[in-house]
C-alpha positions in Angstrom: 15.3 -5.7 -53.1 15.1 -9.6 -52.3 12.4 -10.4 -50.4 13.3 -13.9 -50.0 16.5 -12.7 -47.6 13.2 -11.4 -45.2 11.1 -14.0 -45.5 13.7 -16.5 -44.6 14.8 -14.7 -41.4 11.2 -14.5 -40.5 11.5 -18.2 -40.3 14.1 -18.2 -38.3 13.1 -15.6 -36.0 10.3 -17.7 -35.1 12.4 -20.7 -34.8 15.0 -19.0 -32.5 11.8 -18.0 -30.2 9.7 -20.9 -29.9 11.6 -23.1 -27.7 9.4 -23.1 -24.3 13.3 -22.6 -22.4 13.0 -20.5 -18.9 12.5 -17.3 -21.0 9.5 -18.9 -22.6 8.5 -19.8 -19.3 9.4 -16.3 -17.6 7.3 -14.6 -20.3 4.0 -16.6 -20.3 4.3 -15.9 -16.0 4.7 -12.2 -16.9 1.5 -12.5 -18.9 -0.3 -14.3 -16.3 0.3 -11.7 -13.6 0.7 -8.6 -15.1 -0.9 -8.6 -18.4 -0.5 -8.7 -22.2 1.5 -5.8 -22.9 3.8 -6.5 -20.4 4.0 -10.0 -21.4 5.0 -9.4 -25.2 7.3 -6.2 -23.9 9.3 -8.7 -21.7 9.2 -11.0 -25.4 10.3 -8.0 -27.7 13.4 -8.4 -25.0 14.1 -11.3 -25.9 13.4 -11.0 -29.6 15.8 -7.3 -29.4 18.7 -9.4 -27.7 18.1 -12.4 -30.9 18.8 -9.8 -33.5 21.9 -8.1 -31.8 23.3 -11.5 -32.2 21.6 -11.5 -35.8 23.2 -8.7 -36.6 26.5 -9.3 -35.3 26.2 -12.8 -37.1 25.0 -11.2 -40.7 27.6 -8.3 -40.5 30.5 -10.3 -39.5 31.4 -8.0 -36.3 35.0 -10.3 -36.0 36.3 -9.0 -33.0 33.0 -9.1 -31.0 32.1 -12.7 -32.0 35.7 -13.9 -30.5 35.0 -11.8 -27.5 31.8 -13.0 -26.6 33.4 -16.7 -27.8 36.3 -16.7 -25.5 33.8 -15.6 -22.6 30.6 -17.9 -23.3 31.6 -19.8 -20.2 31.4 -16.8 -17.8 28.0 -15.2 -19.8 26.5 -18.8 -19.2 27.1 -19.3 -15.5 26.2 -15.3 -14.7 22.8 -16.2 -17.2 22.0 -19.6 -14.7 22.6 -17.8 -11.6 20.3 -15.2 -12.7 17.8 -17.8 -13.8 18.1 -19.4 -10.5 17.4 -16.4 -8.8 14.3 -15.3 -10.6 12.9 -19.2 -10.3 13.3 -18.9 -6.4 12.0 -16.2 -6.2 8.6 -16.9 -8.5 8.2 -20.0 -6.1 8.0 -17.8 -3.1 6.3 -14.9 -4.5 3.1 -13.8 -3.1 0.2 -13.0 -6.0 -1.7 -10.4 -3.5 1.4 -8.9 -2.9 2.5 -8.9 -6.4 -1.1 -7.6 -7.7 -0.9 -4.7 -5.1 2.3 -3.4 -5.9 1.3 -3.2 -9.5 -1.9 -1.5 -9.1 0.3 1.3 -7.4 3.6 1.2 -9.2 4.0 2.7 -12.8 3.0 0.8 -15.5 5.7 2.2 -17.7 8.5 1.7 -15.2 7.5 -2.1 -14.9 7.3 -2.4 -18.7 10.8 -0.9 -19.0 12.2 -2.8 -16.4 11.0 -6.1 -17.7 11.9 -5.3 -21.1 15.8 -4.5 -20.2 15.3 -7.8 -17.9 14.4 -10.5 -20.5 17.0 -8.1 -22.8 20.0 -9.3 -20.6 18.7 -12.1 -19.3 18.5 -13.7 -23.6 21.6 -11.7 -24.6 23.6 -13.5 -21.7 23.7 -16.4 -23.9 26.6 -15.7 -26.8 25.9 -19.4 -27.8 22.9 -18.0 -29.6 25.1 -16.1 -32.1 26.9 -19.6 -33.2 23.2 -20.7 -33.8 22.8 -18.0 -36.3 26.2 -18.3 -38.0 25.4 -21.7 -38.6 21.7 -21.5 -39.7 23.2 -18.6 -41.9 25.6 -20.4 -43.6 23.5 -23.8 -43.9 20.3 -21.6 -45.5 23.3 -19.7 -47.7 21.7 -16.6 -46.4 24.6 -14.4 -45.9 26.2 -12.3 -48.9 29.1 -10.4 -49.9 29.8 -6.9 -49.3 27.8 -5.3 -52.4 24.8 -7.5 -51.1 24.5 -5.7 -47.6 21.3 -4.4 -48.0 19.6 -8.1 -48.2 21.5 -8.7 -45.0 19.4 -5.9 -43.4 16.4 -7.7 -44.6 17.6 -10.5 -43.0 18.3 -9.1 -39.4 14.6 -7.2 -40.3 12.6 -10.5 -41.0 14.6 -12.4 -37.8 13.3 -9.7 -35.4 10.1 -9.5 -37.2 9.5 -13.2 -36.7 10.7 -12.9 -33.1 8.2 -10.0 -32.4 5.6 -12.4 -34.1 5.7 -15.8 -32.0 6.1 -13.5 -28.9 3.0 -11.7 -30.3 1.3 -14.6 -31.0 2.3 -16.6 -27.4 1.4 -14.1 -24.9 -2.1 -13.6 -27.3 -2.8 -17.2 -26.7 -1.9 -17.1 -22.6 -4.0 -13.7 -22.2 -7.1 -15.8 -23.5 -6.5 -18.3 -20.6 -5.7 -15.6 -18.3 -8.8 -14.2 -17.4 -9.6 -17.6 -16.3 -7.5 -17.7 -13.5 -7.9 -16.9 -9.9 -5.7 -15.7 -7.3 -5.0 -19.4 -6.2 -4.5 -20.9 -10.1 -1.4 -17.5 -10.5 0.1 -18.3 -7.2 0.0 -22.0 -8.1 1.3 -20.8 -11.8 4.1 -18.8 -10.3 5.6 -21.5 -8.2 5.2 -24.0 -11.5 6.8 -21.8 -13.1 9.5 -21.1 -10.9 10.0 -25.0 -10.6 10.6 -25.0 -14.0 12.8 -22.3 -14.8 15.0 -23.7 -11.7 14.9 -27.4 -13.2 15.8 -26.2 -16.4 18.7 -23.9 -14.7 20.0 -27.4 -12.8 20.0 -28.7 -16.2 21.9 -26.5 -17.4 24.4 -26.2 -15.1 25.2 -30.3 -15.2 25.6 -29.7 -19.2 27.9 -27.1 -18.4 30.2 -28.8 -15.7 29.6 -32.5 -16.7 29.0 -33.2 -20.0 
């Protein structure tokens, strides 16, 4: 068993995840309002969605990779629009409101539904996989058939080291967190809304102009 194949896609599980982009943003919000758990939940989303295109990557999946590469453009703009929606909605979001529904609502429901959220929300982006096939092949990471098994390793360390920045990001906000008040999350959610927007207009002028 190599362990160098895990150790390496620890790396670049962590390098995949720590790009503050509007799931970055979305996650340290999540934190903020509703807690820790639910904070590194909506992170293992992101870090779950990574390895499917890890795996799909490492294993070579052909005629998913040219699916999801002939329709990048229509997962892209559905992504935005989503992204657009959430960042409208965190600017006119109302904290008391928010805080209420919480208390009352099941935790385990939110936590699913914020998972699955972040999950399609991350995995709406098939540019990711050409990220991984390229930081495959330029670390000389993947192997033949009869070498599968480090492969696995691989796909283990990149969700490993996914799980561990998210882990490590939402332990960092939580400290912060109990030293907010109402009127610092409701400014919070409407920064972060601002930003996830911006960085939605961004990416809609890369995707029509440039």
């Amino acid at each position: 068993m190599n362990i160098e194949f895990f150790l390496k896609g620890l790396l670049v599980g962590i390098i995949v995840s720590a790009p503050m982009g509007p799931i970055g943003v979305l996650c340290v919000q999540k934190t903020v309002n509703k807690g820790r758990a639910i904070g590194f939940l909506s992170g293992l989303g992101a870090a779950t969605a990574d390895t499917v295109y890890a795996i799909l990557a490492a294993f070579g999946v052909t005629f998913i990779t040219n699916f999801l590469s002939k329709n990048q453009e229509l997962f892209q703009v559905i992504g935005i629009m989503v992204l657009i929606f959430l960042g409208f909605r965190m600017i006119f979001n109302n904290p008391v409101k928010q805080y209420r529904y919480h208390r009352t609502s099941s935790k385990k429901m939110s936590a699913v539904r914020d998972y699955i959220s972040v999950f399609f929300l991350t995995i709406s982006n098939p540019l990711t996989i050409i990220f991984f096939g390229a930081a495959f092949t330029m670390l000389g990471l993947l192997t033949q058939i009869e070498g599968q098994r480090n492969n696995l390793l691989l796909v283990a360390g990149i969700f490993a080291g996914a799980s561990l920045w998210w882990f490590a990001l939402t332990y960092i906000v939580n400290i912060f967190r109990k030293r907010f008040r109402l009127r610092n999350i409701f400014i919070l959610n409407r920064a972060s809304g601002v930003i996830i927007v911006f960085l939605s207009i961004l990416a809609v002028i890369k995707f029509f102009f440039l």
